[in-house]
N, C-alpha and C positions, 0 to 999 in steps of 0.2 A: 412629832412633826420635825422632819428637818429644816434646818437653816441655810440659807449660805455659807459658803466657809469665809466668807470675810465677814459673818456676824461671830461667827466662833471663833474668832480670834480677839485676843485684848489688845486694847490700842498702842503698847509696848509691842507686843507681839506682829501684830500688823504692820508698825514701823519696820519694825527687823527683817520681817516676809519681803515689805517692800523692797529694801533697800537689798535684798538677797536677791531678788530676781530680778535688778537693777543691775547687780554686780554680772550674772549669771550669761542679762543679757548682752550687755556689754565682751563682755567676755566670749562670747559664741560671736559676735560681730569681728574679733580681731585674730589677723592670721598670727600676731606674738604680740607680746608685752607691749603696750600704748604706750607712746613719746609724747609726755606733756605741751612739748615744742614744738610738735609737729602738727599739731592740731586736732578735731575730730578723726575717727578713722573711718577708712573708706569701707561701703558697704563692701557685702561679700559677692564676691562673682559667682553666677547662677550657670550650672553645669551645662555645658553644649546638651541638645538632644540628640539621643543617639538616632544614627541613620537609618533607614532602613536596610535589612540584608538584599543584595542582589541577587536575581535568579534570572540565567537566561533560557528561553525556550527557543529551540529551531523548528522552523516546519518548513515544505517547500509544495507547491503547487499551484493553481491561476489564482490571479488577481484579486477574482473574490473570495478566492478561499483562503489566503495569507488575510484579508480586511476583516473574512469570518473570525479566526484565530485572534487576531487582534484585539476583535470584540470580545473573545474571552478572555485573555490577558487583564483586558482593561477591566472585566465584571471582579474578577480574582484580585487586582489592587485595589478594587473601590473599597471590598470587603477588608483588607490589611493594613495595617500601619507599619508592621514589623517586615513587612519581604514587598519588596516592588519586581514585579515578573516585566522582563523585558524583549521584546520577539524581532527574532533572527530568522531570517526568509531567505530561502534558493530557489530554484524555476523549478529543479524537478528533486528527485531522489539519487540519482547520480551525481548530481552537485554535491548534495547533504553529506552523502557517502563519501566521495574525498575527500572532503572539509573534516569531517571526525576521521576519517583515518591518519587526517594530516595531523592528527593530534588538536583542530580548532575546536572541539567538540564543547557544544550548550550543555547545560547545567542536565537539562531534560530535551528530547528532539523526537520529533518526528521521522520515522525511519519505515522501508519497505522488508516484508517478509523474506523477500530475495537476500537482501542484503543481511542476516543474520549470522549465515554462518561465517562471513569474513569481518562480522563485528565482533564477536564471541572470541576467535580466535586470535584477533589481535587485542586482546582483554580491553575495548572501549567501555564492557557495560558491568553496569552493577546489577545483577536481579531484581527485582520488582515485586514478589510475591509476598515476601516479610512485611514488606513496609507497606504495601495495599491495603493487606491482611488487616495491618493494625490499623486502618485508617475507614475501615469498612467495607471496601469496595466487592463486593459480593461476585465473585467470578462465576458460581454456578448457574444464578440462574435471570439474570439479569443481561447475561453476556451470551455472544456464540459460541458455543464448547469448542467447534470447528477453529473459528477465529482465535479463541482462548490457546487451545492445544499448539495450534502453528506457531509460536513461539515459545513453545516450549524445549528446553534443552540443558541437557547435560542436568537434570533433573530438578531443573527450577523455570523458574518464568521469566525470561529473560528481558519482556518484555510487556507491555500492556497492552492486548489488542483495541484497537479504535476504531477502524472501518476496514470493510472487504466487498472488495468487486468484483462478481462473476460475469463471465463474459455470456450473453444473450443476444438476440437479432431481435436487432431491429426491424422494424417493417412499417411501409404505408399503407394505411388503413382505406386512403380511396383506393386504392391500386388491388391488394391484396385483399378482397370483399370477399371473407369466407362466410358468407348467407349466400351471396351470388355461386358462389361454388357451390354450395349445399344444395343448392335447387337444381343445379345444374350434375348432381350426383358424382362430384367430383370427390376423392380423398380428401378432409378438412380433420382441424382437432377439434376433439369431442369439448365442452365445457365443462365445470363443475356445476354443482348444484349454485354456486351464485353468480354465474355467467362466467368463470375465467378459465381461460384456455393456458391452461400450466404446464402440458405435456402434450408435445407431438411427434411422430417419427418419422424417419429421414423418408419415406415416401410423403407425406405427405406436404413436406418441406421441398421437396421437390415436384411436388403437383402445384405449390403454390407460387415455385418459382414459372411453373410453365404457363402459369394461368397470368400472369404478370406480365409477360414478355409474348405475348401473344399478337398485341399489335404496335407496328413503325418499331422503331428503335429503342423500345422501353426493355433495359434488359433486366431481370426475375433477384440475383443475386451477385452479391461479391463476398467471399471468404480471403483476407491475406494468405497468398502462398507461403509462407512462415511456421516455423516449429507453434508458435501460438496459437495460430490459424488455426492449426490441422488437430491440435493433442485433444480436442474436445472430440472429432468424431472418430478417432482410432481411441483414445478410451471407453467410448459408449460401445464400441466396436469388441471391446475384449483385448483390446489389443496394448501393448507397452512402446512409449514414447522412448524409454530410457532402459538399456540392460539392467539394471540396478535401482532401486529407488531409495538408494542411502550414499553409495560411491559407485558413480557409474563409471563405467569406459568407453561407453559407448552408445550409439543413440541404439535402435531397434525396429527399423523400419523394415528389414530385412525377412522378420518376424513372419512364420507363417498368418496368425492373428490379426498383425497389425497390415499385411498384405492386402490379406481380405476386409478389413472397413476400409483401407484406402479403395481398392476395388470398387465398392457402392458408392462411395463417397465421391469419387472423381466421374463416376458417372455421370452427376450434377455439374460437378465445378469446373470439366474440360468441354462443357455443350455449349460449344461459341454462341448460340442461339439465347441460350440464359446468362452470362456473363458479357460483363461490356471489353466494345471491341477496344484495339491498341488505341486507335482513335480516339475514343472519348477518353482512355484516361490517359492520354496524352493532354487532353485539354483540360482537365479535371483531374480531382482526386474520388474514390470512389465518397468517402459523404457528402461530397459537392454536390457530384449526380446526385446522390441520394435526397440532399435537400432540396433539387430541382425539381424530382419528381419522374427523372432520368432510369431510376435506379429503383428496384420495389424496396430490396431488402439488402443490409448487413449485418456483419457481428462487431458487436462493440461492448463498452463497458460504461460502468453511471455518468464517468465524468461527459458522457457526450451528452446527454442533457438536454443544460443549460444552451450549449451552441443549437441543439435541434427546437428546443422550445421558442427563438429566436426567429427560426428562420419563417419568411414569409409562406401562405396558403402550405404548409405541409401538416398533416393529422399523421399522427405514429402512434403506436404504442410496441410493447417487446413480448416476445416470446422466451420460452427456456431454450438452447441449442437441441436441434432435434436427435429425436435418440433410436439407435439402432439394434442393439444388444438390452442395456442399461443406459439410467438417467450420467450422464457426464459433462462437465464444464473445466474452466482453467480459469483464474484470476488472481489479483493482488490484492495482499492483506497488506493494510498498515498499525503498526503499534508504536506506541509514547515509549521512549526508553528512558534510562539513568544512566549519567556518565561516569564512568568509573573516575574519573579525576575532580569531579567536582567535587567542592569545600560546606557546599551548602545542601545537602543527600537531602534530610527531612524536609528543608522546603522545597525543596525539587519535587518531593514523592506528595508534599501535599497539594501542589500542583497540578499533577499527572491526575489525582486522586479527585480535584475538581474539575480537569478537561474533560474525564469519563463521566460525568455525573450527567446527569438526563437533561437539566435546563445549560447547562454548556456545550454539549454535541448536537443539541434541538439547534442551537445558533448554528453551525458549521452544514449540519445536514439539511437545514432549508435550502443552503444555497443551491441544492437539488446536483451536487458531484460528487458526493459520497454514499455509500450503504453504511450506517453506523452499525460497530459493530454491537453497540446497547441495545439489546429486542425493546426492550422498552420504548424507544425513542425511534427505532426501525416498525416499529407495529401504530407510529402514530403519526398524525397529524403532517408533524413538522418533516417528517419525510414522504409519509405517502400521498402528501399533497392533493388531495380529493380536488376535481375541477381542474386542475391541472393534468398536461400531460407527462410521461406515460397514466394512460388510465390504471393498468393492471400492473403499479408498482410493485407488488406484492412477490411478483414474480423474481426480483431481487434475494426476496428472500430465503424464497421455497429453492432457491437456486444454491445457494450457500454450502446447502448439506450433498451438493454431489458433487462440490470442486476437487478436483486433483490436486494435490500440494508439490512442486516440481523437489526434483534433491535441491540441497547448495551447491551452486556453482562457481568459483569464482573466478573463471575464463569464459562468463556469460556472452557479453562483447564477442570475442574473439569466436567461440564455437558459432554464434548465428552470422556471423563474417564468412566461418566456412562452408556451411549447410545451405543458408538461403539461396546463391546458384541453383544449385542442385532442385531444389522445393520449389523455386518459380519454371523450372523442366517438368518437374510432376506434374504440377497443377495448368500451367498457363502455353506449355510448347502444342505448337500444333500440327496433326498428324498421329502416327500410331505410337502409342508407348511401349516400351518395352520398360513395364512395373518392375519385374525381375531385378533389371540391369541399374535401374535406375535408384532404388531402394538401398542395391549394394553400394553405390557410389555415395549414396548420402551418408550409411552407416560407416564406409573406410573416409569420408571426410570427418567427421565426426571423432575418429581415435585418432586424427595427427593432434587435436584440441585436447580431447578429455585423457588420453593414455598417449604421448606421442614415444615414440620408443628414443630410450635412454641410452646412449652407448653405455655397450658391459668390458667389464676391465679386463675380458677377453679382447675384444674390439681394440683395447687399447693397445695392448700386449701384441697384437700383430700388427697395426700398426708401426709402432717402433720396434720389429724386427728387423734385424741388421740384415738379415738374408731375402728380405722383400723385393721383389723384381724390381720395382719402382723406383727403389734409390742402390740399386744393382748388387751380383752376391759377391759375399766375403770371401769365395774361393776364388773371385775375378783377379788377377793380379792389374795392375793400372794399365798393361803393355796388352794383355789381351782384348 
């Protein structure tokens, strides 16, 4: 059996122990040699706690959605002692975007698809896929491959997809009563086996605008005359929005293709009968009507929502964009990035690594403005909102896998500055079109934007020829 070690030692022994760790501790108490005259010495100063490391996050969107962000922020420092995440807010993605071009750029931020390839190329970002990778986050099959891929570039991940919104119509459900159609042997979509109406085509998108606006001034639809507007039904159409879908020069309206779905398409969208007159949106915008009850149907994306579930006496639910050829839509993706300048990368990435995480985007996608881009979290509760409207949220989903991904632009601005003239002639002038003439004017506005021609050093070269009429010739003597 053992002892204590202060019974195994002899009371010689034990003196000596004592006064050694007597001596020992004394001595750990003093920063040098003790001054008998100086008196006791002062205990020892006990080290600051270290800080914790900062990390900032950017995101930019409405009010609830920067308060949702917040709410992860604050879940991610409750869980830390060593990193406090701190959140940096802007109104939209065009803010976000000069603010890091300007070099302001957060640790980690919030950024749109559009916006990649003039992040990439002004080296803002650090890839994302190594340090995911190591962190778990499982991009096969947990994520949208669609959403995943869009940021993909220059053969890494440049980014983390987070949510994606395809654009879909809207419609009111008193209004646009497809049972009442169906009895009435009108063109409707067909359902699936558990009542959702996923898929329908441009006639019968158009049977439902007419069925709509049948009586007083209730008019069927609004589409924006806009390159956004239109690229969902000239892609279902077969047809190409953009010469090129990597470096364009030019738009492609011109296109035999894209001719003909504008053809069918305008059929609908120039029927003064089914779109609202100057009048009403002179007093209104078109979801104003829409939420008055003015209006059957428009196209829109998730963030409209929250403002439609708002509005007084309106029932809605969405449909997919209707299809004419093939299923086709157009929307915006957003992904978490890494700032290539930040000092703090791993906490940054383990960040990123818990905003995508299923009980962190559940917080942000209730607020009911985003499609997460987590199936997980997009296939539940916290998004598809059962009792809530849209009833047939689902259709978000099944919408995903037919979006067009636009090129990078980065005279985005500038080219819908040139073209939209031109596109509210197409859609909204009244009177006889000339498709033709009109298609060509959009496509030659289009390349003074995307290809404006360059003087060549030919051009220049005769220019400053001495024998140019314009500044007179060299055979002239000054008398003649």
């Amino acid at each position: 059996m053992l002892r204590p070690l202060t019974a195994r030692l002899s009371p010689r022994r034990f003196a000596a122990a004592g006064c050694a760790l007597a001596v020992a501790l004394t001595t750990a108490a003093c920063t040098g040699d003790a001054d008998p005259a100086s008196g006791p010495a002062r205990p020892p100063t006990k080290p600051a706690p270290s800080q914790p490391r900062e990390v900032v996050f950017g995101a930019y969107g409405s009010d609830e959605q920067v308060a949702a962000f917040q709410s992860v922020v604050d879940s991610f420092n409750a869980a830390s002692t060593t990193r406090k995440v701190t959140l940096k807010s802007w109104p939209d993605h065009e803010s976000a975007l000069a603010d890091v071009l300007a070099g302001n750029a957060p640790d980690a931020f919030l950024t749109s698809r559009i916006d990649l390839g003039q992040l990439v190329d002004a080296g803002a970002l650090q890839p994302v896929s190594l340090l995911l990778d190591e962190r778990g986050v499982d991009f096969g099959d947990r994520f949208s491959r669609d959403a995943v891929d869009a940021f993909a570039m220059d053969d890494e991940l440049q980014c983390m997809a987070y949510s994606v919104s395809p654009m879909v119509i809207y419609y009111n459900t008193d209004i646009v009563d497809f049972d009442k159609m169906e009895r009435r042997e009108l063109d409707v979509p067909t359902p699936d086996e558990e009542g959702v109406r996923d898929r329908w085509t441009l006639a019968e998108f158009g049977a439902a605008a007419k069925f709509a606006a049948r009586r007083g001034d209730r008019r069927g639809i609004w589409i924006d005359p806009t390159l956004q507007g239109l690229s969902p039904f000239i892609y279902s159409g077969d047809g190409q929005v953009f010469d090129d879908d990597r470096e364009p020069t030019s738009l492609a309206f011109s296109d035999d293709d894209t001719r003909e779905a504008l053809t069918l398409t305008l059929e609908i969208l120039r029927d003064p009968t089914l779109t609202p007159t100057n009048a009403q949106l002179a007093r209104a915008t078109p979801v104003q009507l829409f939420k008055r009850g003015e209006l059957a149907m428009i196209a829109g994306f998730r963030d409209l929502v929250p403002e439609l579930r708002e509005a007084e006496d309106l029932d809605f639910d969405v449909l997919p964009m209707p299809t004419i050829d093939n299923r086709a839509t157009v929307g915006d993706i957003s992904g978490l990035c890494l700032s290539a300048d930040s000092e703090v990368t791993q906490d940054a990435a383990d960040f990123i690594a818990y905003a995508v995480s299923d009980a962190a985007i559940a917080t942000v996608a209730s607020t009911g403005y985003i499609v997460p881009a987590n199936t997980e979290v997009a296939s539940s509760p916290d998004f598809l909102a059962p009792g809530n409207e849209p009833a047939t949220a689902e259709v978000y989903n099944s919408s995903i896998r037919y979006m067009e991904v636009p090129p990078f632009i980065d005279q985005r601005e500038e080219l819908v500055e040139a073209v939209t003239p031109h596109l509210e002639r197409l859609v909204t002038e009244p009177g006889v079109l000339d498709l033709e003439q009109v298609t060509e004017e959009i496509d030659e506005a289009s390349r003074t934007v995307l290809a404006p021609e360059e003087e060549t050093e030919e051009d220049t070269e005769e220019s400053e020829d001495p024998t140019d009429s314009s500044t007179g010739s060299a055979s002239e003597s000054p008398t003649e």
